[in-house]
N, C-alpha and C positions, 0 to 999 in steps of 0.2 A: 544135381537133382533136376527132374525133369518138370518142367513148366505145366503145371497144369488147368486146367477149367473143371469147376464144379458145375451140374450144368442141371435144373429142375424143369421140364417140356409138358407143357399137355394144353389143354383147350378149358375155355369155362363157357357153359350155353345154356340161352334159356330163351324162353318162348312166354310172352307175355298171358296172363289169365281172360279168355275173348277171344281172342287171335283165331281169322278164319282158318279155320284146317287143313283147308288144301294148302295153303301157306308154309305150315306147319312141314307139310309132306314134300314139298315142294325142298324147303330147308335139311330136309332129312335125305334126301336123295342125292342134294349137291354137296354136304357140308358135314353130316353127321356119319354118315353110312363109308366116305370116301376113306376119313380121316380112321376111323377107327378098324376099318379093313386093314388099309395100310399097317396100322399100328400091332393087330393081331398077327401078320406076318413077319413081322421083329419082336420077336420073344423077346430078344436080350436088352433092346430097350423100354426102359423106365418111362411109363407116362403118368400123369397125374392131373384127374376130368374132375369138371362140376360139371354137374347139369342139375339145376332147377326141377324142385320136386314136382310140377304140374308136365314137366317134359318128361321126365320119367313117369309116370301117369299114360301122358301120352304114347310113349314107345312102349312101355307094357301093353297096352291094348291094342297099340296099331302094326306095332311091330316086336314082339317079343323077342323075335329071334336077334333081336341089337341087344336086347336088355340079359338073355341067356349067354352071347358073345361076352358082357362085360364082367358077367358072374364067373365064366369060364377064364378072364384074362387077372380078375382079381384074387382067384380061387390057386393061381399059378404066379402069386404076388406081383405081375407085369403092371396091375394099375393100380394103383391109391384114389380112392374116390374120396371130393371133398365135402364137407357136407353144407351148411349154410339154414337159411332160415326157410321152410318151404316153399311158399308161393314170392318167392321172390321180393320180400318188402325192402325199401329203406329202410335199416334197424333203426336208424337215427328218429325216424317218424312216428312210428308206431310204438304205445305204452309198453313198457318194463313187461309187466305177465304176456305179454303175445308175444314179443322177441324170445322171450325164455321157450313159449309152447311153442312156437311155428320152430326155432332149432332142435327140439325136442322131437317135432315129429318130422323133420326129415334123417334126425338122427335114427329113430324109431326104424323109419321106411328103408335106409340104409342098410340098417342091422339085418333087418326080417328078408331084406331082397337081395342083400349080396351077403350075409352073413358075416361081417365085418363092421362096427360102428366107428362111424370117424373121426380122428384124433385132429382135422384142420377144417376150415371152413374159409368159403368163398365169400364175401362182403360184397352185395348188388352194391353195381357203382364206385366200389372201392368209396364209399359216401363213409367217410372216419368222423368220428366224433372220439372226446378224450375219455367217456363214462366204456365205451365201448370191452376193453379189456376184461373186465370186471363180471361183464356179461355171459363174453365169450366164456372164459374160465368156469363160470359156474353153472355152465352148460356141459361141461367137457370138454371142451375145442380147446386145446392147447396152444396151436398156431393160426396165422392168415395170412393174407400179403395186402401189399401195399403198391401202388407203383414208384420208381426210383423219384418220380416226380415231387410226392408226397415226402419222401423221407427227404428231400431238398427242401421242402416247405419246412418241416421240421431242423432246420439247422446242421443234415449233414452235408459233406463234399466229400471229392475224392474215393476212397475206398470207403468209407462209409454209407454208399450208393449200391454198392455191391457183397454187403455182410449183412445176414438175418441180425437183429435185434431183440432185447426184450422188454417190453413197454408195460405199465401196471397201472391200476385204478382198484383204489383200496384198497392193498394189499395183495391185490392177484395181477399174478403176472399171466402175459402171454406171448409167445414169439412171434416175431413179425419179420416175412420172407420178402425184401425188395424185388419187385417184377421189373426188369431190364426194358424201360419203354422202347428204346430205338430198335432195341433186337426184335423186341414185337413188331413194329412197325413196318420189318422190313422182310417178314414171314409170307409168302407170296408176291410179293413184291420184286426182290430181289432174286437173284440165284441163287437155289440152296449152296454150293460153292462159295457164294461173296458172303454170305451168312455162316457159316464156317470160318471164313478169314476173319470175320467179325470180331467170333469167337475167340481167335487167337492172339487178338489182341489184349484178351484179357487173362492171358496165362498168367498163374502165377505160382508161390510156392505156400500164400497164408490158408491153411485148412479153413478158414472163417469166411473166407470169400465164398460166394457161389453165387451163380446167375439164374434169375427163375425166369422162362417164357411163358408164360403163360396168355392163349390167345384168346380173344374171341373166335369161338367157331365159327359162327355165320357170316362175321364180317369176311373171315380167311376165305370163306367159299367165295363172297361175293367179289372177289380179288380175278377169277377165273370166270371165261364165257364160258367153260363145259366142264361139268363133275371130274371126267377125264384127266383135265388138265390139273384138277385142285388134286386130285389121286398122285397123277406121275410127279409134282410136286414134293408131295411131303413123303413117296417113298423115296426117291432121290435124296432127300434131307436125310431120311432116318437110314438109308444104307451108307453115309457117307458120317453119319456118329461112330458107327458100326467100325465104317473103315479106323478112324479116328479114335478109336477107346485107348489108344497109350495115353492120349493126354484129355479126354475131352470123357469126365465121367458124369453118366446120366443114372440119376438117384435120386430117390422118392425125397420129400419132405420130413417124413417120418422117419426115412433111413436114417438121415444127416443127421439128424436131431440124438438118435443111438450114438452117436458116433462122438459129434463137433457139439461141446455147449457154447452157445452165444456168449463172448463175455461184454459187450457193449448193454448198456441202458440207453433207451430213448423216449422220449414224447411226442407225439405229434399235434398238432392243430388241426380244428377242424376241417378236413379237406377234402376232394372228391378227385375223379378224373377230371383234366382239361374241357374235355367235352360237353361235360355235367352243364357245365355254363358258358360255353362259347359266345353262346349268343349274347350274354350280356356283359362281356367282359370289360367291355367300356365303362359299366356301372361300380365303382369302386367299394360298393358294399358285398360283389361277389367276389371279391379278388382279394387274396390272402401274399400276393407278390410273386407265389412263387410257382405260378402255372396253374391251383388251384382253385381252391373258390368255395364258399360256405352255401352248402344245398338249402338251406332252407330259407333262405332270403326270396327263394320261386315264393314262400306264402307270403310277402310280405309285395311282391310286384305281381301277382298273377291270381285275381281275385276266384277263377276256376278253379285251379289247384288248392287256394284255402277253400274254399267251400266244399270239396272231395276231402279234404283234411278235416274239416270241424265237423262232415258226418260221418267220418271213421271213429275221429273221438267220442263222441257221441253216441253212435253204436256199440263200441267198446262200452262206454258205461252203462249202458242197455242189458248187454250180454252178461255183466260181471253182475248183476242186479241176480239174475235168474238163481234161486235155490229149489235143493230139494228133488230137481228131474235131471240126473245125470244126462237122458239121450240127450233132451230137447236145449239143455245148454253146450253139448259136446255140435248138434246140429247147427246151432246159432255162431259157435266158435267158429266152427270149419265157414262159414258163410261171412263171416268178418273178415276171417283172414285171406278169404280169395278176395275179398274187396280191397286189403294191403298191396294188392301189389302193383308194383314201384308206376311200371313204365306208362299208366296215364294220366301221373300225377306230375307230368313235368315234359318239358318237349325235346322226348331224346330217341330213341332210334325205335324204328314199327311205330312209327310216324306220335309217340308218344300224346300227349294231352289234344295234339289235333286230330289222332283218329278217333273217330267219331263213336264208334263202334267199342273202344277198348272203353272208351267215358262211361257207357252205359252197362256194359261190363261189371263196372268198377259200383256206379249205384246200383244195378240190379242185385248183387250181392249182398251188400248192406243191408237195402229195403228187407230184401229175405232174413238177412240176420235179425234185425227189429219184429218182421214179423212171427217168429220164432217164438221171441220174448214176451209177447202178447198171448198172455192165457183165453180161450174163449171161456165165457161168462163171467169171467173177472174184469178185462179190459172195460173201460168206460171212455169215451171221446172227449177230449179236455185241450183247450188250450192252456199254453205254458207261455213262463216269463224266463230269458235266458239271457246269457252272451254265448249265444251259438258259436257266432263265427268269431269269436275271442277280439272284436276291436275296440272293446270299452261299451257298447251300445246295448242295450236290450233288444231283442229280437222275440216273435211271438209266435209258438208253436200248436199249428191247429197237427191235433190224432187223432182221426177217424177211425171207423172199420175199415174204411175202403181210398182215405188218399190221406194223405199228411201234405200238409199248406202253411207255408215259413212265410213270415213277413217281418221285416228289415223296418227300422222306421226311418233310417236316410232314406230320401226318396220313395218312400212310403210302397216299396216295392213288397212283390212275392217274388223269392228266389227260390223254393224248390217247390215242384207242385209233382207229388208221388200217387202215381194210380198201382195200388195195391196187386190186388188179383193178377197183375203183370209178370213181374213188377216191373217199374218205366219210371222213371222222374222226367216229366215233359218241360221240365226249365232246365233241363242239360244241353247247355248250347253255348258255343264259342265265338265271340264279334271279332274276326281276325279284321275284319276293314281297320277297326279303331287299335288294333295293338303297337300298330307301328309307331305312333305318336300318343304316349304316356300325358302328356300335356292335355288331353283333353280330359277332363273328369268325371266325365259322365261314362267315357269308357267303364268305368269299376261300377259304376250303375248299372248302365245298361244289358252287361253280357249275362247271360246265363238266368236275365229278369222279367218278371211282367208286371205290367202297370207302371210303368216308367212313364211320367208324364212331362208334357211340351206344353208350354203356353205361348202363340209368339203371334207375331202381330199381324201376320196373313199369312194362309193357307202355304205349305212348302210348296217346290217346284220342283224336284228332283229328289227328296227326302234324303240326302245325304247327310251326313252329320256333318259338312261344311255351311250345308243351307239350314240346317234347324238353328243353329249356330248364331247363322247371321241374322235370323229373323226371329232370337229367342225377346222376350219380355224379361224371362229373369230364368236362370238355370234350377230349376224349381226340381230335376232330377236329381240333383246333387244336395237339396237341403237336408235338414233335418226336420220330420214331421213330428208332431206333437201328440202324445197319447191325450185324448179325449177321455175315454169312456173303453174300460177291460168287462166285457160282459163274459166271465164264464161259462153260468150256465146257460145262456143262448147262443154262445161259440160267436160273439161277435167281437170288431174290435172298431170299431170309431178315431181317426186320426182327422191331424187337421195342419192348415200352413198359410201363415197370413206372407203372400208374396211384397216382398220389400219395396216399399217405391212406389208400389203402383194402388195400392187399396184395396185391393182380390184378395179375396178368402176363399182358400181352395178345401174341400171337407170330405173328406174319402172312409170309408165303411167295407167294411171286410164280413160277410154275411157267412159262416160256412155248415155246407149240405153234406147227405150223405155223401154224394159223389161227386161233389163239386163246391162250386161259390160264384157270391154274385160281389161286385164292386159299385158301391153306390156313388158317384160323385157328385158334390156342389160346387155350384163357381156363384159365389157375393161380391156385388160390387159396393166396397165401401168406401169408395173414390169420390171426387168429386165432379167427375167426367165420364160421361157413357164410354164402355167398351168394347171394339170392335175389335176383332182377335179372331184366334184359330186353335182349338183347344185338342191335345190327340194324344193318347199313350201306346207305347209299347210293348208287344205281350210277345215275347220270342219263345217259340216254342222247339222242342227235340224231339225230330224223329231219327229215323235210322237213315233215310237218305229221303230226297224229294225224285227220287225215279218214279214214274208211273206205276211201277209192281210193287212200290213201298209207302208210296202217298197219294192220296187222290184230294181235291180240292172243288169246293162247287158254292156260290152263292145262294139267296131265296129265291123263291119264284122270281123277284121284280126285275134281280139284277140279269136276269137270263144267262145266268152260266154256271152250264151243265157240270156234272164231274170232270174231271178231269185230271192233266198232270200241272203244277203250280210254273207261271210264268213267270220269269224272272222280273222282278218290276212293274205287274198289274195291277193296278189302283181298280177296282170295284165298287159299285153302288149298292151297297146293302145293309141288311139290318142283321144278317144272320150268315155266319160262315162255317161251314163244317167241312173237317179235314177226315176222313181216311186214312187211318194208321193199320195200312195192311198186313204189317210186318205181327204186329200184337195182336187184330182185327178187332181194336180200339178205335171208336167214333169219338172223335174230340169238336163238342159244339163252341162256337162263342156266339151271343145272340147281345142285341141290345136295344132300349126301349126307344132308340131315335136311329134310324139308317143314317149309315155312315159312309164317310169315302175312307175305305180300305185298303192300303195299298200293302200286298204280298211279294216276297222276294223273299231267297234263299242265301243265310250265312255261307261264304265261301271264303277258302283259308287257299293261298298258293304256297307250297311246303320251301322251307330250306335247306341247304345243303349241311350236312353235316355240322360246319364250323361259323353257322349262322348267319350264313351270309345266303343272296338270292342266286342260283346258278346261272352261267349262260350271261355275264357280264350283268349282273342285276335283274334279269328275267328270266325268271323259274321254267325250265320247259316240262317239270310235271304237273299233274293233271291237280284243278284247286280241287278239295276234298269238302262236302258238304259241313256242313257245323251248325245247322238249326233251318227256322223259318223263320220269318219276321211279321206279324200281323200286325198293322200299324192304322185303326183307326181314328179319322179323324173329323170336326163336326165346326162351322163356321160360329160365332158366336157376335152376338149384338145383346148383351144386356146393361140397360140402362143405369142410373146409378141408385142406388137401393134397391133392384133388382137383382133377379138370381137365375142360373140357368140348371138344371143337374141333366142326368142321363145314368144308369143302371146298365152294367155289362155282366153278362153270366159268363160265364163257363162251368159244361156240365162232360162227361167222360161215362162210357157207357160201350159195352160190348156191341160189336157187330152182329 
């Protein structure tokens, strides 16, 4: 009998929701356009594509004539198209009803555009969780894959690394296709030649076996310095199956499945790609042993990604609230669910959680979902009592017409401040300085915060988080403040924090406006020694970049500086700073009742390589990527003992 290879080939691609265009185009000229020419000139090979429903979106509009190729190659049964959840989410992340709709509607978009609904589905991230089958099935998806890595995590070996499966949660089953990691791996890489002998290695005579490649498309182009080369590539590959079809058969998912029934059960644990968690794989609570790693341990170390997480939640129940107006919930839907998706909730490829650019993406969709759900003349502006960010803590939600303002009572911060009519959340911002050393704990304060406050016992020198550090009084960012006084119907909130040790009484007051809010501080000394200190908080703010065409920055008259572009590291003399959000042409004030020394600089992130480490022997040679601003005023202080000092900071937000 002759030796054979089962052999399942195609590509899986997607394009994050944000993502600059020309990007986009740029991805479509090297990596989408090559592979699938190739592929339409071998009829007789079997391919088998995802592509992510916002990228189809895209190639419909941008380029039809790709999206009529695939109708014609699926219409002539050459490609099986996968389907998956539209906008790309983590299924694992996102509630039960929006997994089921977002499969539904790329199921939908599938049906109506290529005239065929699909029987498999693509899993962003290969991100497995064990509720998952249950889903799939009762969505229609009968199969998906996995990588061999995964079903190793899962306790097979051997041939059992190379035989579909069938896995179940609560009685529904679904088949599950191992993806051959090394033969991926080595898809532009190698010769298509040496990847054929690969293949022969794995001849055999069990019908039960069969090999799935399934690649990333983008990363396969980015393998090649010129489309050309990704082109003469993979038709070389596919004319040498061709040669090779005695022993080497290529066949859809759906064929095999007619054909070969799985008789293996299996389970898996919760697991993702390698990559998912490279970066942290030292941390033993991502690591599952066996190359994997549990994705959502990111919310439990990456205080950004829970906070995009607890206003997706949040949103979600916002949406599922709305009765009675089909559009305006069906509008809110689709606006949630472009805010699901995956890649800026975690730091993985299109430079994930550090571009800057996909973050605000990610909330400006939300905000629009929420704002959906707001009836006008119904809506009334109310603060709320919660556990937003799901850590045991109550958090207090100012809803305006025109901004929504979150306040944390660790650290008596605001972590999100949303200008509406944008939409924009200007506490979306990244402190890459402090991620590298977790040991410091104000890191989870500070990022993405304002009103983060310092108390420390002279003026900084450098404002590093080494010098606030050494010169702190007491870590007064990291405590827990005290609810005062909940005034609803005046939208205010009164918090307070007696600093240990020292007899300061710090008293902070959350005042909120139609467009804004003012922060009122007290500083009591109930010591029994005057105190001479240096008192200054944190107010990081998110724009789209600190380029001159995207931000402009200027002090009051006193400090004499003009507009302009933000210096890295200027300390200013003022009472009054207003930024220039050209991008929105949003004027963001912060004014306060005493001048301050202001020191400005811009969050910057230097990226890593793939497998989390820094390239170029520990130094990154791409370019750092902006991640916020930093407004850091700060005011000398002498009050005596039973004495008290305060100071009122605004911030007000206002069209150009």
């Amino acid at each position: 009998m002759l030796m054979k290879v089962r052999l399942v080939f195609g590509t899986t691609n997607s394009q994050p929701v944000g993502i600059d265009e020309g990007r986009i185009e740029e991805t479509y000229q090297r990596a989408y356009k090559p592979f699938l020419r190739a592929s339409y000139n071998r009829p007789e090979i079997p391919i088998t594509l995802h592509y992510s429903g916002h990228l189809l979106q895209w190639l419909d509009k941008h380029h039809s004539e790709f999206t009529d190729v695939l109708s014609e190659m699926g219409g002539r049964k050459q490609v099986e198209l996968l389907g998956g959840a539209f906008y790309d989410p983590v299924l694992a992340l996102i509630p039960r009803p929006d997994r089921l709709g977002q499969i539904e509607r790329m199921t939908t978009h599938l049906r109506k555009r290529f005239g065929r609904r699909p029987r498999g589905a693509w899993i962003t991230g290969q991100i497995w969780e064990p509720s998952l089958p249950s889903l799939l099935r009762t969505s229609g998806i009968d199969y998906t894959f996995l990588c061999d890595r995964q079903f190793a995590a899962g306790g097979h070996d051997g041939d059992g690394l190379t035989a579909p499966c069938i896995t179940e949660d609560e009685g529904k089953t679904v088949v599950v296709f191992p993806v051959a990691t090394e033969l991926c791996d080595m898809i532009g890489v190698a010769s298509p030649h040496e990847v054929v002998e690969a293949l022969r290695g794995h001849a055999g005579d069990d019908e039960q076996q069969l090999l799935s490649i399934i690649v990333d498309g983008e990363r396969y182009a980015e393998r090649f310095d010129e489309p050309s080369a990704a082109l003469d590539w993979i038709r070389t590959f596919l004319d040498l199956l061709v040669e090779n079809r005695d022993w080497i058969e290529v066949s859809h998912p759906w064929r095999y499945l007619r054909v070969v029934t799985p008789r293996r059960r299996a389970y898996f644990p919760p697991t993702s790609y390698r990559e998912v968690v490279a970066p942290h794989l030292a941390d033993s609570a991502f690591t599952n042993g066996n190359g994997g790693g549990y994705f959502r341990q990111f919310l439990a170390t990456s205080p950004e990604s829970n906070l995009m997480y607890a206003k997706m939640q949040y949103t979600h129940i916002l949406v599922n609230q709305l009765r009675g107006d089909k559009y305006r919930k069906q509008l809110a839907r689709e606006e949630l669910w472009k805010g699901q998706c995956h890649t800026a909730y975690w730091n993985g490829r299109n430079g994930g959680i550090y571009e800057n650019l996909l973050r605000k993406r990610v909330y400006s969709s939300l905000i629009e979902a929420e704002k959906v759900t707001r009836e006008k003349g119904i809506f009334i502006p109310s603060v709320l009592s919660l556990d937003f960010d799901m850590d045991g803590l109550p958090e207090y939600l100012y809803q305006g017409h025109e901004i929504n303002a979150y306040v944390h009572s660790q650290g008596g911060v605001l972590f999100e401040l949303d200008f509406l009519p944008v939409p924009w959340n200007y506490l979306d911002t990244l402190d890459c300085s402090r991620a590298s050393d977790r040991s410091v704990r104000s890191y989870e304060v500070a990022a993405g915060r304002a009103f983060v406050d310092h108390l420390l016992r002279e003026a900084p020198m450098d404002w590093s988080e080494a010098d606030l550090a050494a010169r702190e009084v007491a870590p007064i960012a990291t405590q827990l403040y005290r609810t005062e006084h909940l005034d609803r119907d005046h939208d205010l909130i009164d918090l307070s924090l007696d600093v240990a040790d020292t007899g300061m009484r710090l008293e902070k007051q959350f005042r909120f406006r139609a467009s804004g809010l003012t922060v009122r501080y007290g500083i009591t000394n109930h010591g029994s020694e005057p105190f001479t200190g240096w008192f200054g908080t944190e107010v990081n703010l998110g724009f789209l970049s600190d380029h001159e065409t995207h931000l402009r920055v200027r002090g009051d008259e006193a400090s004499k500086r003009p507009f302009g572009a933000v210096r890295s590291g200027e300390t200013i003399r003022s009472g009054e700073i207003e930024f220039n959000d050209l991008f929105n042409d949003i004027a963001l004030l912060m004014r306060t009742t005493h001048p301050a020394d202001v020191r400005v600089s811009p969050l910057l992130f230097t990226p890593e390589t793939g497998d989390g480490t820094k390239a170029n022997g520990g130094v990154s040679t791409a370019a750092a990527l902006y991640q916020g601003t930093r407004l850091f005023p700060g005011w000398d202080l002498e009050i005596p003992v039973g004495g008290s000092w305060s100071v009122d900071i605004t911030l007000a937000l206002a069209r150009l």
